[in-house]
C-alpha positions as CSV (number, residue, x, y, z in Angstrom):
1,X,97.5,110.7,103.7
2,X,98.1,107.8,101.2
3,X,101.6,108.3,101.4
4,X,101.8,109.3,105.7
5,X,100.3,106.0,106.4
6,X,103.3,103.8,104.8
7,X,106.5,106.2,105.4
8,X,107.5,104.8,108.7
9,X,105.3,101.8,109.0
10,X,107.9,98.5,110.0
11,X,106.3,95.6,107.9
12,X,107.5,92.3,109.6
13,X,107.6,90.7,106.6
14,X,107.8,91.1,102.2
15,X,104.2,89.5,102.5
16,X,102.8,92.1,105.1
17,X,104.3,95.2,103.2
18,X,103.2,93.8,99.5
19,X,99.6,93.5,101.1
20,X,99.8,97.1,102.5
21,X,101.1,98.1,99.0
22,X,98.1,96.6,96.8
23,X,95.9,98.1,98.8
24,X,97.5,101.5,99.7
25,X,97.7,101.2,95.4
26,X,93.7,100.4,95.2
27,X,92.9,103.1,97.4
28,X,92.9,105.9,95.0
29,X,90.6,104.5,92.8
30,X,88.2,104.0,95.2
31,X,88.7,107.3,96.7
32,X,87.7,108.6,92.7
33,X,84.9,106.9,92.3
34,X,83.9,107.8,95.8
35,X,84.4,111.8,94.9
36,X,83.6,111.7,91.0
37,X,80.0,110.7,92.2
38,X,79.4,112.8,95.5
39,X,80.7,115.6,93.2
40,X,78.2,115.2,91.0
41,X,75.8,114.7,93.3
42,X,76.6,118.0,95.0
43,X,75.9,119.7,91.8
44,X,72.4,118.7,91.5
45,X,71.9,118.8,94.7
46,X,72.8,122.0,96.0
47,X,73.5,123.9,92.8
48,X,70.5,122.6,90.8
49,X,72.4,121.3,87.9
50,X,71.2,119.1,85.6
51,X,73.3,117.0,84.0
52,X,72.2,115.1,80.7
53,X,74.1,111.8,82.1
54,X,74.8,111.7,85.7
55,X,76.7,109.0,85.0
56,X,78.9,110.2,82.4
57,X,79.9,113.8,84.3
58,X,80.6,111.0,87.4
59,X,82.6,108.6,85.6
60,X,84.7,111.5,84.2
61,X,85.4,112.7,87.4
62,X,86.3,109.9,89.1
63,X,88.8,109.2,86.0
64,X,90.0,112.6,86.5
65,X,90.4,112.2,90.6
66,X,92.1,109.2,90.5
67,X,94.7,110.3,87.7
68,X,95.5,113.4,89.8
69,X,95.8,111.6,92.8
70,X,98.0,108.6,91.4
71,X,100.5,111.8,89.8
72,X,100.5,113.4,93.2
73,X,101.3,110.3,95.5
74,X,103.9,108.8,92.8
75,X,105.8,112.1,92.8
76,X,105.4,112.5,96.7
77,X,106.8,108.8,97.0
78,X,110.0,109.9,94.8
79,X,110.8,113.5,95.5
80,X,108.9,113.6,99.4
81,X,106.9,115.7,100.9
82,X,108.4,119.2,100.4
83,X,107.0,119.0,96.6
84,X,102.9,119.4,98.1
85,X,104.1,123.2,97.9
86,X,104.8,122.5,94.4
87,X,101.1,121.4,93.5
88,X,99.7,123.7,96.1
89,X,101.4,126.3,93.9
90,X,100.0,124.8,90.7
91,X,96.2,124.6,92.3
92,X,96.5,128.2,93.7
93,X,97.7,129.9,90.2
94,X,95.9,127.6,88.2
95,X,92.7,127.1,89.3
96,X,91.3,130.8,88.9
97,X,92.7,131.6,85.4
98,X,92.3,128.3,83.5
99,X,88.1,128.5,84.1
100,X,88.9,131.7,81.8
101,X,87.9,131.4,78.2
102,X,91.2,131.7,75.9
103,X,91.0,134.9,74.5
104,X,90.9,136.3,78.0
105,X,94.2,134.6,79.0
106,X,97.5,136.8,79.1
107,X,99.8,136.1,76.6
108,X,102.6,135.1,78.9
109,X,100.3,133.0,81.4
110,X,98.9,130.8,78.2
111,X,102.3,130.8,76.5
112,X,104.3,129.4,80.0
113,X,102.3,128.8,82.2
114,X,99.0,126.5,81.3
115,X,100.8,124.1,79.3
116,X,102.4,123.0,82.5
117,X,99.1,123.0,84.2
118,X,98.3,119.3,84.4
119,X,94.5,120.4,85.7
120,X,93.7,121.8,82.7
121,X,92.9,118.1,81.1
122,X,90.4,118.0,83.8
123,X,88.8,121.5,83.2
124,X,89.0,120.8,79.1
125,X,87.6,117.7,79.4
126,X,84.4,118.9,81.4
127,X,83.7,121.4,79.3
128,X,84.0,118.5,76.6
129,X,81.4,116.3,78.1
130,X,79.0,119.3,79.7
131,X,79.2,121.3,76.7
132,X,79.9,119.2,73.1
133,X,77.8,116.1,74.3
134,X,81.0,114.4,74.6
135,X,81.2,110.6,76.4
136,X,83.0,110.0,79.1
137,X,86.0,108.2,77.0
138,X,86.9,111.0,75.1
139,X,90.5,112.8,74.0
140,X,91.2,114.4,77.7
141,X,90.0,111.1,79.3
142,X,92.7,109.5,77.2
143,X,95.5,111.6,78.5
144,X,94.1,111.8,82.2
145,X,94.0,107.1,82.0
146,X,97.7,107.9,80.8
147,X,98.8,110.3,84.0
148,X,96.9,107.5,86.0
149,X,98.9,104.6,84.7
150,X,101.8,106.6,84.6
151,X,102.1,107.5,88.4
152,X,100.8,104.1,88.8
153,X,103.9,102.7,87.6
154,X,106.3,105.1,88.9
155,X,104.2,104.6,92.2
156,X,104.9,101.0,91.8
157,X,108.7,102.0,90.8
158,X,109.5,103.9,94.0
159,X,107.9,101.2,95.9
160,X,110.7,98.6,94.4
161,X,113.2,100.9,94.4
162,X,113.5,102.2,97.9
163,X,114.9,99.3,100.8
164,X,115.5,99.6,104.1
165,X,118.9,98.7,105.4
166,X,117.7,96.7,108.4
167,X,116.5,93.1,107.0
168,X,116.0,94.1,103.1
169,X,112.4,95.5,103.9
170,X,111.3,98.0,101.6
171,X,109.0,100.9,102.9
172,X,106.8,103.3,100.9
């Protein structure tokens, strides 16, 4: 949606469109904190959990949210919108076998396959905090700030990158 909203957009000036980039940029922050904490909510709430910090299973969350989101709408911007089958592909062969514990992981799949798997930061990093009384600025969290800046820049990039040929207006 991030990306929909500012495709075709006109911008009637560099003012207008900057202003619709900061905060079409801010947005996904928000969006993680936003999720981070209604997902951990969720958790105790209808599952029961206890967390031993709330706060630090939220924060790490949010961190991991926002990278994810930042990766996806910075690739999207650059390659377009036929790649979502590319991370739809990841979520749907990832998801179910990187909950596994390692031993249980074929050979080829944990060879090939899950050191592409750029949700497995998330996943490791949970188990980091829930499991090994881990903060929330921890190794995975460190890698996950770097994704985050990372398609922040090349969100940025794109932005810069791509003009229109009617009246040098760039669009998203």
């Amino acid at each position: 949606m991030f990306y929909l909203s500012g495709t075709k957009r006109p911008f009637s000036s560099r003012t207008a469109m900057t202003k619709f980039q900061l905060f079409q940029s801010r947005m996904p922050i928000v969006y993680g904190l936003f999720t981070g904490y209604l997902v951990a909510w969720y958790s105790t709430w209808v599952l029961g959990y206890v967390f031993e910090s709330f706060n630090t299973v939220a924060i790490f969350i949010s961190i991991a949210v926002t990278a994810f989101v930042y990766m996806i709408l910075s690739v999207v911007s650059w390659l377009r919108l036929p790649v979502l089958a590319f991370f739809a592909l990841f979520i749907f062969f990832g998801l179910p076998l990187i909950q596994l514990v390692p031993e249980m992981i074929p050979s080829f799949y944990g060879d090939y396959i899950l050191p592409w798997l750029p949700i497995r930061f998330l996943i490791d990093g949970i188990k980091e905090v829930l499991f090994f009384g881990e903060g929330a600025m921890n190794h995975y969290t460190n890698i996950l700030l770097g994704i985050a800046i990372g398609g922040f820049v090349l969100l940025w990039l794109g932005d810069i990158e791509k003009k229109s040929d009617e009246n040098d207006v760039y669009f998203i």
